[in-house]
N, C-alpha and C positions, 0 to 999 in steps of 0.2 A: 091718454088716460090721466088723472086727474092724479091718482096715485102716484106717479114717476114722477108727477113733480113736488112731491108735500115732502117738509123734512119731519126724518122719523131719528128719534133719539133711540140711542142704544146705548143701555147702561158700559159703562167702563170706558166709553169716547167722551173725547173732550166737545166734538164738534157733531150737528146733525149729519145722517145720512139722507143726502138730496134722493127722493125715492125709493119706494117700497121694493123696486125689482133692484136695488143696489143693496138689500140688506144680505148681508151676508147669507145668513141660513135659507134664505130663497132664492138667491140669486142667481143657484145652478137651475134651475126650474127653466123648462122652455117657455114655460106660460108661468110667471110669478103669483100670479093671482088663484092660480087655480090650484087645489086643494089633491094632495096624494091620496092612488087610488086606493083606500081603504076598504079594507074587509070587515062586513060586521063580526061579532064572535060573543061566545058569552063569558067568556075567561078575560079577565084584566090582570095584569100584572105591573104592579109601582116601579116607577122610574126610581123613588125615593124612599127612606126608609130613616124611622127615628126609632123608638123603642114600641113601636103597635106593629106588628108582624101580621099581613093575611094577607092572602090573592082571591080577590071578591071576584062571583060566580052572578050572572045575573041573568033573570027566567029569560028574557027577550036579549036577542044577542044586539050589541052594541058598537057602536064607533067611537074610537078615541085618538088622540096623538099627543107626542113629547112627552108628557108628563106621565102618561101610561100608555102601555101597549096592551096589543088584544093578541092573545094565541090561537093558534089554527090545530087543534090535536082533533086526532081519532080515537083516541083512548077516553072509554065513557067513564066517569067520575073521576077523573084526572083532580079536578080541583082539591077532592078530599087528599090525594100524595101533596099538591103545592102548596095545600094547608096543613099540612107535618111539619113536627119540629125538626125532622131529617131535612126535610129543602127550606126549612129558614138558616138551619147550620150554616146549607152550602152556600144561602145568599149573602149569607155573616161574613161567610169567606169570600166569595167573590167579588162583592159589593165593593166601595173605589170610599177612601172616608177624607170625604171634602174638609175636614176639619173646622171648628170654629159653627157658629151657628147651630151650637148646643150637639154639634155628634151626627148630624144626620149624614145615611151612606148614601151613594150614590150606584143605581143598575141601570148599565147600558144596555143595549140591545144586541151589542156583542160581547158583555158579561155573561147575561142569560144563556147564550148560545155556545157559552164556554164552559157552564156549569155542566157538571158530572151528574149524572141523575142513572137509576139504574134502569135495564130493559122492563119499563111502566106495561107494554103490551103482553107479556108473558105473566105479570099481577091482576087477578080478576079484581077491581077496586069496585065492582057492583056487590059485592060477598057481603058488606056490611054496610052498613047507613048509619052517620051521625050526622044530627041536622046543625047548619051553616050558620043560620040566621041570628046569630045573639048579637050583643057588642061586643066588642074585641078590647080583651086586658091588653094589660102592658106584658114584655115579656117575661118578668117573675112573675108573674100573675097569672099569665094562663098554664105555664107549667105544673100548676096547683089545683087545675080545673081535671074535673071527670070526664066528660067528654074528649077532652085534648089527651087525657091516657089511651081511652081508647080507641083512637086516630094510632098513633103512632105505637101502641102494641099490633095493631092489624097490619098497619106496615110493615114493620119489625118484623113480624111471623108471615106474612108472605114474603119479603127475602132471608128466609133462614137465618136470621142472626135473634133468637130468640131466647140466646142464653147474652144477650147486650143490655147490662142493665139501664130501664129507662130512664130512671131518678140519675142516671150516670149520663146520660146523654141531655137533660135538663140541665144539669152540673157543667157541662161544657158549655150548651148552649149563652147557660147566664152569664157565664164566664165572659166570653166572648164579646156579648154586648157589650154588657162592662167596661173592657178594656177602651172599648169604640168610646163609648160617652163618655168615661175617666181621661183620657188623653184631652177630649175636646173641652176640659176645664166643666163638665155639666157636672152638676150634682145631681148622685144617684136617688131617682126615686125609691128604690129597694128600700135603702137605707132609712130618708126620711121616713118613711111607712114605717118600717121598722121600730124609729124614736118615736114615730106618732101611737104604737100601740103598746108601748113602754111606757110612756107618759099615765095612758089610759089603767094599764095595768095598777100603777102608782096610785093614782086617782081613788080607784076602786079601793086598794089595800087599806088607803088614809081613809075612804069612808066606813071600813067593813070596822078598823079600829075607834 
């Protein structure tokens, strides 16, 4: 095959690798060329994560690899729990923070698998509906959204922790990132947004005078 002989560069080597079936990441493969059996699904879940938090649901179930995985649940509306600020916490926390390249975390596939998540089958997640479909803030920003209260109050009060304040569990949440993107030298968009609507405020004052 044409492939085993072509040199293929791989970032962080000084020299090519002679053939596609010698690259590392496929080279356990019986058949290098051929493509793992994947499942379609309609859940994705990011490999990758900066400061836009969501696990995108999609009508037609799909194939993916590396960079996203597909889940296989039985639990119907699962995605409205994976799109709670309860399991972006946990992602907060398990997530691996590559550092440098502005913050972004990193989910393995055995991070995921290591996350805590509560018995989902015992939570009727069909009891309520909020729909999926918008564009997704950054994470001080949806915190501030109506719909994302009501995500994560219906959570909340299907596992009995309904005396947990939400605006407290937002307060962690932002925390959190934070600390992720602050380390990695990024400057906070909070913040900016913040001087941007100070600025604005100013603005107004100096014209109203």
């Amino acid at each position: 095959m044409g492939g085993e002989n072509q040199p293929v560069i791989i970032r962080g080597k000084d020299k090519p690798v002679i053939g596609y079936n010698n690259v590392p990441s496929i080279s356990g493969r019986k058949k290098w060329y051929q493509l793992n059996d994947l499942k379609p699904s309609n859940i994705i879940l990011p490999m990758y994560v900066m400061d836009r938090f969501f696990v995108p649901f999609s009508d037609e179930p799909v194939i993916c690899d590396h960079t996203l995985y597909t889940l296989q649940s039985k639990v119907k509306n699962i995605e409205l729990y994976l799109n709670s600020t309860l399991f972006y916490v946990t992602m907060e926390l398990f997530l691996r923070r590559l550092g440098g390249g502005g913050g972004v975390g990193e989910i393995m596939v055995a991070d995921y698998e290591q996350i805590s998540v509560p018995n989902l089958e015992n939570m009727d997640l069909t009891s309520f509906h909020v729909p999926l479909s918008r564009n997704v803030g950054r994470y001080f920003e949806e915190v501030t959204l109506e719909d994302r209260r009501r995500i994560d109050l219906a959570i909340l009060h299907m596992l009995s922790i309904d005396d947990f304040p939400v605006d407290q569990l937002y307060k962690e949440f932002v925390e959190l990132v934070d600390d992720r993107l602050v380390k990695a030298d990024r400057p906070l968009k909070r913040e900016e947004a913040n001087e941007g609507k100070e600025e604005e405020s100013e603005e107004e004052s100096e014209e109203d005078d």
